[in-house]
N, C-alpha and C positions, 0 to 999 in steps of 0.2 A: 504494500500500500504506500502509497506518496507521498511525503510529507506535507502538511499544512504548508498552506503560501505566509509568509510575510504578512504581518498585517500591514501597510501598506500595500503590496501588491494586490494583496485579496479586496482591500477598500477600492483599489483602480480596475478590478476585475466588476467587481457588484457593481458598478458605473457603466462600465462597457457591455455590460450585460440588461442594464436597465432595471435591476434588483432594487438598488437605492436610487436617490439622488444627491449633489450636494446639499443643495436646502437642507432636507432633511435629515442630513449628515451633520449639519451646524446645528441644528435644531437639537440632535441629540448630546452634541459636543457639549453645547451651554445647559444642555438641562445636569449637567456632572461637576458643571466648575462650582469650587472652592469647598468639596466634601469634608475638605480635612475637618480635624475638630476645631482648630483656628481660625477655619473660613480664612483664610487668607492668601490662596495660591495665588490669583489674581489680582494685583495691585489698579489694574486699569480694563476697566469691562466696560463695552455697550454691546448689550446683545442686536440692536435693532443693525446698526453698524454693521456687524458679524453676518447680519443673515443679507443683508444688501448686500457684504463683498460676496459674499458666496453666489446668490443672483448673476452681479455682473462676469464673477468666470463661469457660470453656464453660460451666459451670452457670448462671450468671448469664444468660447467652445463652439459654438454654434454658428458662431460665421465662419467658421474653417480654416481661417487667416494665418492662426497662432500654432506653434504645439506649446503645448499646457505640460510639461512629466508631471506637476505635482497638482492637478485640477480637482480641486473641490477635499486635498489634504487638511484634514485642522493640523494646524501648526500655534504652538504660543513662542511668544516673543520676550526675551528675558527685559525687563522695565529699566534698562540701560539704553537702548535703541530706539530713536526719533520713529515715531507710526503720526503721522499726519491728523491732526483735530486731537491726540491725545496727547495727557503730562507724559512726561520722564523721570519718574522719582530717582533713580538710579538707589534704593531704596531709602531716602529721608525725606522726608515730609518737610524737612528747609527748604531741599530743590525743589519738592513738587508745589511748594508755594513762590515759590521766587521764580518758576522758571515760566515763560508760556505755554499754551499747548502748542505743539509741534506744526510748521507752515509745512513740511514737507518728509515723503518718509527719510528715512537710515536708509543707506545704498542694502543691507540686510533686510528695510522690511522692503524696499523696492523690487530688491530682489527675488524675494519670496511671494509679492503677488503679482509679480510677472509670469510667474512661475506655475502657477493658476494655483496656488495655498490660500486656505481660509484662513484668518489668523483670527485665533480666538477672543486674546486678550493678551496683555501684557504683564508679567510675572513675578512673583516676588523675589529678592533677594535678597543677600545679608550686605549691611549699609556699606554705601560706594561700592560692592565686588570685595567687600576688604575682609573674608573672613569666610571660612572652610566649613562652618556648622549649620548654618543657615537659620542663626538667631539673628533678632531685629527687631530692637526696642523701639522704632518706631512703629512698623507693622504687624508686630505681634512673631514670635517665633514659628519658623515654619515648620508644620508635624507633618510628618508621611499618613497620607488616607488610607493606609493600609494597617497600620498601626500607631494609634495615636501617643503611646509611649514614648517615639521615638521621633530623634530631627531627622530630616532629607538631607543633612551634609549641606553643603552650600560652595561659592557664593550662589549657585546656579539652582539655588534649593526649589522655588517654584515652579521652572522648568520639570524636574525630576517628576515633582508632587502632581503635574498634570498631565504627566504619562502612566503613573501609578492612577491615576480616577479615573484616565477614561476622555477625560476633554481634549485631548491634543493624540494625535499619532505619532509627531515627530516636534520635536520643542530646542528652540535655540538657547544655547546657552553662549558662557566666555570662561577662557579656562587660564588662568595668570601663572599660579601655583599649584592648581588643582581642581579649577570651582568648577566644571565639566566632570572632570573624570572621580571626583569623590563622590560626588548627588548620585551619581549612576552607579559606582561602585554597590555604596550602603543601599541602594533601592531597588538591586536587582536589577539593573538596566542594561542597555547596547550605549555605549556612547563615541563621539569620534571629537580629539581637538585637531586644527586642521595645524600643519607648521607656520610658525613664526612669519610672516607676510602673507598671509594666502587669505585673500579677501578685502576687503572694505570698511573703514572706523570711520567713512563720512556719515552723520548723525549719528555717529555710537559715543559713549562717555568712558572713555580711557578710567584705567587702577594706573599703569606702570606700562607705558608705550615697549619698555625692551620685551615684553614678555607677556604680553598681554594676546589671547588668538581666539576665534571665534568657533563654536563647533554645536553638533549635533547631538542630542539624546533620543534615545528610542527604545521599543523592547526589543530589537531583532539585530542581530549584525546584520543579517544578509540587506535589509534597508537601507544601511549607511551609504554602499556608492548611488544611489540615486539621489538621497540627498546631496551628497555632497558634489554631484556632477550639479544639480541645479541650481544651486546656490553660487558655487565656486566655478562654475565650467570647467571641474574637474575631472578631466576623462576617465571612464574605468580600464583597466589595463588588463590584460588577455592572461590567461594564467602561462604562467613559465616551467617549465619540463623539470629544472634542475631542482637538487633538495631544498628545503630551507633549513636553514641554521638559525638556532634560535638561544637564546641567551640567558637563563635562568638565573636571577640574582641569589647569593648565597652571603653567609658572610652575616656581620654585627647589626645591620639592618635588620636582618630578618629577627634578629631575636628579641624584640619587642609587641611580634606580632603573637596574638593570642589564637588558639588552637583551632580556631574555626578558621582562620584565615590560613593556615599552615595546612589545612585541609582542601582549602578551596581552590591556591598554589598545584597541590598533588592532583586534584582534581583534572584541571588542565593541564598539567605537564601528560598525564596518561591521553589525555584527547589531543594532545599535539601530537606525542607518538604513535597514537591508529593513525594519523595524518600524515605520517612519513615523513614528518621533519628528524632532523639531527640537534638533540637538547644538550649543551655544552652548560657547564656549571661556569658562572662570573661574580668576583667578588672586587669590585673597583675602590682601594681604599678611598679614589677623591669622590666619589661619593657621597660620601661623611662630609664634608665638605660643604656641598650646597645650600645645606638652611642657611650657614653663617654667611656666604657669598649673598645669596638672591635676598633673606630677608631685610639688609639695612638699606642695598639696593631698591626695593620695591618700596619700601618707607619712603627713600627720599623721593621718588618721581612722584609719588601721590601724596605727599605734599606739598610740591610744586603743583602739582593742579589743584589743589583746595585748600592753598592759601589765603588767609585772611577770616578762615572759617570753620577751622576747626573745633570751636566750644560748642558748634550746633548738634556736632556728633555725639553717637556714645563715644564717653569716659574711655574706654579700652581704646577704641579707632583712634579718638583725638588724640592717648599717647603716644599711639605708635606713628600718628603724622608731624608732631612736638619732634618726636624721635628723631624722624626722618626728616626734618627742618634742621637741627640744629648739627647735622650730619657736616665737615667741615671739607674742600674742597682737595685736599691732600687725601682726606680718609677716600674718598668718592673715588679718583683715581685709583688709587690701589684697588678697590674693589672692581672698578672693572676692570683691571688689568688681572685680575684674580680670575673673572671671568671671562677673559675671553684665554688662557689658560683652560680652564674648565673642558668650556667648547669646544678645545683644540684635543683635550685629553680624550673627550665625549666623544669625537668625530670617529678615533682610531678603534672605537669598540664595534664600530659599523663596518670595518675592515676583517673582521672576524665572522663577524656575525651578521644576519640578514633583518631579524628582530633581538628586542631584549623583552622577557617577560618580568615580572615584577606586583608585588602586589600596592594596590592604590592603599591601603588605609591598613595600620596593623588592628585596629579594631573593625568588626560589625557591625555596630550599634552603637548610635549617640543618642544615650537619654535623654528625654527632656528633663529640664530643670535641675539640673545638675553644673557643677562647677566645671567647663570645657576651656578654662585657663592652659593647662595641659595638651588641649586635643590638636590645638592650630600644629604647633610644631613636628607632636609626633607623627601626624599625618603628612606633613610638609617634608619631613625630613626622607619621604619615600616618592614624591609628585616633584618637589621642585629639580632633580636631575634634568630630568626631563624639560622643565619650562626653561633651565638655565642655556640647553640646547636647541632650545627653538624646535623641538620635535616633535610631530606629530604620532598620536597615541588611540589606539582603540579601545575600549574595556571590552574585558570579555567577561559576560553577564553570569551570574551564579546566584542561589538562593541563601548563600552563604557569605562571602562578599565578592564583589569583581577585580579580577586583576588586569593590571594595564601591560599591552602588545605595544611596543616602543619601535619607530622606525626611525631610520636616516632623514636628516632632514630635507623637505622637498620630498621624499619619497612615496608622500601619501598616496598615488594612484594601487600601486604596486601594495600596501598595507591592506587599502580597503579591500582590494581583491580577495587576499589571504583572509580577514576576516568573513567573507563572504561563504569562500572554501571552509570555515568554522562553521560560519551561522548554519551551512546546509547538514553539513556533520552532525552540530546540534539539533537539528530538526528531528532528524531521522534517528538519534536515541529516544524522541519524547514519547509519551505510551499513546 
């Protein structure tokens, strides 16, 4: 028997089929937002909105002019990116009162309803993109609709939360240090961040321009290259005959990770061996390294952009942008001389190996209401490698937590593929 389609695909099949339609595709999208117990995935909603753009890409469709790949998709929009007649919180309630509503969209949401995407609504985050748990005392901390115990990881937390409800099939996130690939890790997701340049920040709101990249969440790998071809015009790339070599992190990182996660590692290392790759054990001491490079780095560039304004913030954000202001112009050098080192070290692990596997989060679970002082860092101290090399990253989805497929950088076409060759693998173990 076959394996199930994608949900995306299988949405674009009931279309072509006459089964559904969008309308009432959006119709059901909005009857699902903001389940959580928080109500709060959604920072910027008009259904009436919603169900008009949906309208006009059937119309669109309909005069045969266009191709549509993503016609009549719900998509949400993480609340950092211009959507036209709506705010931009970028999550603080100072911006979304100081700011207008948007004369025109973000080249991201331009892009996505060219593209023929419903967009549902605009997303919660944790304040500025500045933080991996997806609290936010402006908006109320974001809970997973699936279990209300628990955060969605962040900053991309509302994106995560309305692929876990049901309203969205494919949801934009931004991933700095991790804020893509952590929400999707801890909620069971597909996620893709794309490399270091790849896309458009016209109408987006910058954390840290070095290392800041735009990407996708969803439930499915096999999904990823179409979104990401539409979005990005990034081609999919034909699969290649030879093995892949693949790069298992070992070493003082890992031993912080608790058992589930050490589980969920083994997991996929056995699905990449039915897949005939070659699994080579890697333990990079510079590594270790990276928080202390990336995180004074990231402080100061995003305090250069929210100068003169940080007492609006939370307490925690405002210090670390204090931090990163009073950061002195000798230190700053050295730091990026540190990293571009780093990069250089980073590049020669893609001379060995074809990916690098690695788990995103050494925990599964962030309680709510609990003290996550602790969590940015030990989280970061497995994500930021990766942001320091501009590389683009897949999660690979688990009920346990997801671990990130790490590529060369630019190499995305050639990543989504091999995820693809996973998603279909996966398929075909479900019952």
């Amino acid at each position: 028997m076959p394996p199930r389609p994608s949900p995306v695909a299988a949405l674009l099949a009931a279309y072509k089929s006459g089964e559904t339609a969008p309308v009432a595709q959006a119709r059901d999208a909005l009857s699902r937002t903001n389940s959580n117990a928080s109500r709060n995935i959604y920072l910027a909603l008009d259904p009436d909105w919603t169900l008009a753009e949906a309208q006009r890409q059937v119309n669109r469709a309909a005069s045969g002019d266009e191709f549509l790949p993503l016609l009549g998709v719900p998509v949400s929009l993480k609340d950092c990116f211009d959507l036209t007649g709506f705010p931009t919180s970028t999550g603080s309630k100072f911006y979304a009162a100081h700011k207008q509503n948007a004369s025109e969209d973000s080249w991201v949401a331009a892009r996505l309803r060219r593209a023929g995407a419903v967009i549902i609504g605009k997303t919660h985050l944790h304040q500025l993109a500045y933080g991996i748990t997806g609290e936010n005392r402006d908006y109320g901390d974001c809970l997973q609709p699936a279990d209300s115990s628990l955060l969605t990881g962040g900053s991309s937390s509302g994106a995560a939360a309305s692929i876990q409800e049901g309203s969205a099939l494919a949801a934009i996130g931004t991933d700095t240090g991790g804020s893509v690939r952590a929400p999707a890790a801890l909620c069971g997701l597909a996620s893709y961040r794309a490399s270091l340049g790849i896309g458009d920040w016209a109408g987006g709101y910058h954390l840290a321009q070095s290392f800041d990249t735009i990407g996708w969440l969803c439930r499915d790998l096999r999904d990823l290259p179409l979104l990401a071809e539409s979005l990005f015009d990034l081609p999919p790339e034909n699969p290649t005959p030879q093995t892949i070599r693949i790069g298992v992190l070992t070493g003082p990182l890992l031993e912080t990770c608790e058992p589930d996660v050490h589980h969920a590692l083994e997991v996929w290392q056995d699905r990449l061996r039915r897949a005939d790759t070659q699994l080579d054990s890697f333990n990079p001491p510079f590594w270790s390294e990276a928080w202390d490079i990336y995180a004074p780095l990231q402080a100061h560039e995003a305090a250069q952009l929210h100068a003169g304004f940080f007492h609006e913030f939370d307490p925690t954000i405002a210090a670390r942008l204090a931090w990163g202001a009073s950061l002195g112009q000798s230190e700053i050098h050295s730091l990026r001389q540190r990293h571009a080192a780093f990069r250089g070290q980073h590049q020669q692990l893609f001379r060995q190996c074809d990916f690098l596997l690695a788990p995103v989060s050494p925990t599964n679970r962030l309680l709510a209401g609990v003290d996550h002082t602790e969590s940015r860092a030990r989280i970061l101290r497995l994500t930021t490698p990766a942001s320091l090399g501009g590389n683009p990253a897949v999660v690979l989805p688990s009920p346990e937590c997801g671990m990130q497929l790490i590529a060369a950088h630019n190499d995305d076409s050639r990543l989504l593929r091999f995820a693809t060759m996973l998603g279909e693998q996966l398929a075909c173990e479900e019952p």
